[in-house]
TIBAKOL-410367 format. One line per field, with one value per residue (C-alpha): x, y, z; residue number from 1. Coordinates in pm, 1 decimal, decimal comma. Each point is the difference from the previous one (the first is absolute). Example, Ala and Ser with C-alpha at 12.3 -4.5 7.8 and 13.67 -1.06 7.14 Angstrom:
<tises>
x 1230,0  137,0
y -450,0  344,0
z 780,0  -66,0
seq 1  2
</tises>
This chain:
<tises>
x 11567,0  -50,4  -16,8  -271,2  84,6  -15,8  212,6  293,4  316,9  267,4  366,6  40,6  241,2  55,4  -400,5  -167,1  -335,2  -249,1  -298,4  -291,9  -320,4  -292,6  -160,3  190,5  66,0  322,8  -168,6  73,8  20,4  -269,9  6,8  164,0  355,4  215,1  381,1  162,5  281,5  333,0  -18,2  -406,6  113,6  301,5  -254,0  -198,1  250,8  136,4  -352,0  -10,8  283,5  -70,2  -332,8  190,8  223,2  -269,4  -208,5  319,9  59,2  -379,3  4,0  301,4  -193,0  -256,2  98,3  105,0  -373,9  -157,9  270,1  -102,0  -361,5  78,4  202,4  -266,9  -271,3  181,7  15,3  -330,7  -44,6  -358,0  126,3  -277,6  59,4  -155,8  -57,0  -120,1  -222,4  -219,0  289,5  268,0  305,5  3,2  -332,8  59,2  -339,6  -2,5  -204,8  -60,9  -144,3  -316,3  -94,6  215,6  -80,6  175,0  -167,8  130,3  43,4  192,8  256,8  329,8  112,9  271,1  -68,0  146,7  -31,4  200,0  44,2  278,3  267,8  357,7  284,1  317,5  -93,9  -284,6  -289,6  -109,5  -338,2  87,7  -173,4  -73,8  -135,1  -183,2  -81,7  -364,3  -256,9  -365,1  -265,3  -310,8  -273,5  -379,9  -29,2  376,0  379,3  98,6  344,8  197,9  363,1  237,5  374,5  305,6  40,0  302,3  117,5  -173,0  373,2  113,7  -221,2  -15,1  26,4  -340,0  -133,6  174,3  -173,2  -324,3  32,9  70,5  -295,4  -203,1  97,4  -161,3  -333,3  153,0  94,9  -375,5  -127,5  266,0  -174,1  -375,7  120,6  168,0  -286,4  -233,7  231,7  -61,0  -392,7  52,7  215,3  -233,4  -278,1  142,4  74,1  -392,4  -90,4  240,0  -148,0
y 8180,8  362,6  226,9  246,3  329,6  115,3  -199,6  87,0  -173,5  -48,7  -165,2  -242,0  -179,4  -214,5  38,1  216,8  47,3  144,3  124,1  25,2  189,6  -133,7  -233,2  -21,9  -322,3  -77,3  -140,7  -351,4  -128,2  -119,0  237,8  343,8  -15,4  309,6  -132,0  -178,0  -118,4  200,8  -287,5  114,9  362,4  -69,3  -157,3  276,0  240,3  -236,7  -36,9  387,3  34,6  -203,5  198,3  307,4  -110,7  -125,3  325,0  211,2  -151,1  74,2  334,3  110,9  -45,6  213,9  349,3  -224,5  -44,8  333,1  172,9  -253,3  109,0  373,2  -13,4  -184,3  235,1  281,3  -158,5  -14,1  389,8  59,3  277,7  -8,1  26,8  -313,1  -99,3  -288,9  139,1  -346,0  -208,9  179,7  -151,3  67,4  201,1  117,6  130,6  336,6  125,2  292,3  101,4  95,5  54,2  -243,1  -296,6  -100,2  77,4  -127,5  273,4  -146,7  -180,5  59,1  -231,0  -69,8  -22,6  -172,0  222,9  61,3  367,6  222,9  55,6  177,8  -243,8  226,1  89,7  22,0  -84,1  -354,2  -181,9  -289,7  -199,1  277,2  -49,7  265,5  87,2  82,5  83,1  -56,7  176,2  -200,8  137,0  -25,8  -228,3  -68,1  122,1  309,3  30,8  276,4  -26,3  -207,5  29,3  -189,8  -109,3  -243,1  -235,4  -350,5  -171,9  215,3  -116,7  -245,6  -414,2  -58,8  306,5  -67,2  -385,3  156,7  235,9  -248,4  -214,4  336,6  85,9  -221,4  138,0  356,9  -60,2  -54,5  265,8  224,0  -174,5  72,9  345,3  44,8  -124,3  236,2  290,4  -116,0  4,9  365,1  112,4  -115,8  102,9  342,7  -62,4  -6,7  298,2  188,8  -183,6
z 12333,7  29,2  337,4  39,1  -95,8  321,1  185,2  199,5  -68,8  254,6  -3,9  336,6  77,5  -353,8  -34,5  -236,0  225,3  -227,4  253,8  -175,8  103,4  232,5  -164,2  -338,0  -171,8  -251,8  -317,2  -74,7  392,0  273,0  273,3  111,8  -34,1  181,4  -98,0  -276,6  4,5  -216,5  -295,4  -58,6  -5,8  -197,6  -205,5  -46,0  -110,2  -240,6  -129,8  21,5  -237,9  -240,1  -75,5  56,2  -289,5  -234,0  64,6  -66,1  -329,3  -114,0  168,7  -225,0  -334,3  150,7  -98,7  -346,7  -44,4  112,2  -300,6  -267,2  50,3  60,1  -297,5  -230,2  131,2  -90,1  -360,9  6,3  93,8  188,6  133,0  268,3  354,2  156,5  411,6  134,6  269,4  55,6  59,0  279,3  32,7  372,9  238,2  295,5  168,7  160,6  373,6  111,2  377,3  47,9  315,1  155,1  -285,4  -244,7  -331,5  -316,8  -288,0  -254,6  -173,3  -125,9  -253,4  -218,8  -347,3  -314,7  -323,2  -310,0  -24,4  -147,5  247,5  9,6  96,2  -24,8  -358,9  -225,8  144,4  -110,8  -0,9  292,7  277,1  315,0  272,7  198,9  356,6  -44,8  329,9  -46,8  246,9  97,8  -216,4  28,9  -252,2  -139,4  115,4  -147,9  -103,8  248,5  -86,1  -179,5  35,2  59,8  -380,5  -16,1  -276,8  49,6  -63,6  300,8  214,1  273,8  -116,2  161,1  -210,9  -342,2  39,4  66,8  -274,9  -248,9  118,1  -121,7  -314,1  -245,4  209,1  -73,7  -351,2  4,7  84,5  -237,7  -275,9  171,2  48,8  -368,1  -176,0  219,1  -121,4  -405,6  72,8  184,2  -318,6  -242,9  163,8  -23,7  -385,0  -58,0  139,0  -251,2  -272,7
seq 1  2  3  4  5  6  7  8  9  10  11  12  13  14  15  16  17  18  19  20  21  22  23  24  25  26  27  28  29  30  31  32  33  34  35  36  37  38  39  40  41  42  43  44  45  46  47  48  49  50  51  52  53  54  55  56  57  58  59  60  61  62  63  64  65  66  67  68  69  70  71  72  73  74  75  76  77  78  79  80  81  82  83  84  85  86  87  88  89  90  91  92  93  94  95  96  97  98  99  100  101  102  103  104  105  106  107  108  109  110  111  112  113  114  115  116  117  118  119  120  121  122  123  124  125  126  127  128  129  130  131  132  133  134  135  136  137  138  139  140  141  142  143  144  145  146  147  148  149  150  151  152  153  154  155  156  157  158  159  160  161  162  163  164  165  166  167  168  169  170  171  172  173  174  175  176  177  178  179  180  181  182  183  184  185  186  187  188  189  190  191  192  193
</tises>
């Protein structure tokens, strides 16, 4: 049994009331329910932990994974700079007034890439991601501005999960984008020829 989101929870007299919003239903019983009683919330913060624990276990191999694959990428040396632009990790859409209505002009989205960045030393070829902000265009966003580059292992849980979820689609397109750079480099071989 979980409470909506936005519910307001209150201590009363030995009573957890839990006072949900107009209308809102707790999953798994008949009817609107305002209150439960202090063994239900117990409940649900016992519940609570226990995924809490099991997703802190996973979480910690995270940064585990994401410098295996740096690390065997960088074996592999591509050596080419490489964003997923298709595939944000987060969008946030951007408005701008005009003429008292809100007009939408953009995006600014965070992006997963594997670039060369510094990290208190040499700079190393590891997951980035990028603060990038795309202007409506007449027929596709142009890229404005990226910034805001940050290690993907510093970044948020939520973020590093995400992130993962992207890279085999990223690894992708460093192959797509390698191979396009032996056909541009052999292409350039003929013409000496």
């Amino acid at each position: 049994m979980t409470p909506p989101l936005d519910c307001d929870i209150r201590l009363l007299s030995g009573r957890t009331c839990i006072t949900a919003p107009e209308g809102a239903r707790w999953p798994g019983r008949a009817g609107k329910v305002d209150a439960m009683t202090e063994v239900e919330f117990s409940k649900l913060l016992s519940n609570l932990t226990k995924t809490a624990e099991a997703l802190n276990q996973k979480s910690d191999s995270i940064n585990q994974t994401i410098g295996a694959i740096e690390t065997r990428l960088r074996e592999i040396n591509v050596g080419i700079e490489t964003w997923l632009v298709e595939r944000p990790i987060e969008s946030r859409r951007l408005f701008q007034d005009q003429d008292g209505d809100e007009i939408e002009r953009g995006t600014r989205d965070e992006e997963l890439g594997f670039a060369k960045l510094e990290d208190g030393g040499p700079a190393e070829w590891r997951f980035v991601v990028r603060s990038a902000e795309y202007d409506n265009g007449d027929s596709c966003p142009t890229l404005k501005e990226t910034g805001n580059y940050r290690l993907l292992r510093d970044c948020s849980r939520k973020m590093r999960i995400a992130g993962l979820e992207r890279i085999p689609r990223l690894i992708a397109l460093m192959d797509h984008e390698a191979s396009e750079a032996v056909r541009a480099i052999d292409d350039a071989k003929k013409l000496v020829k």
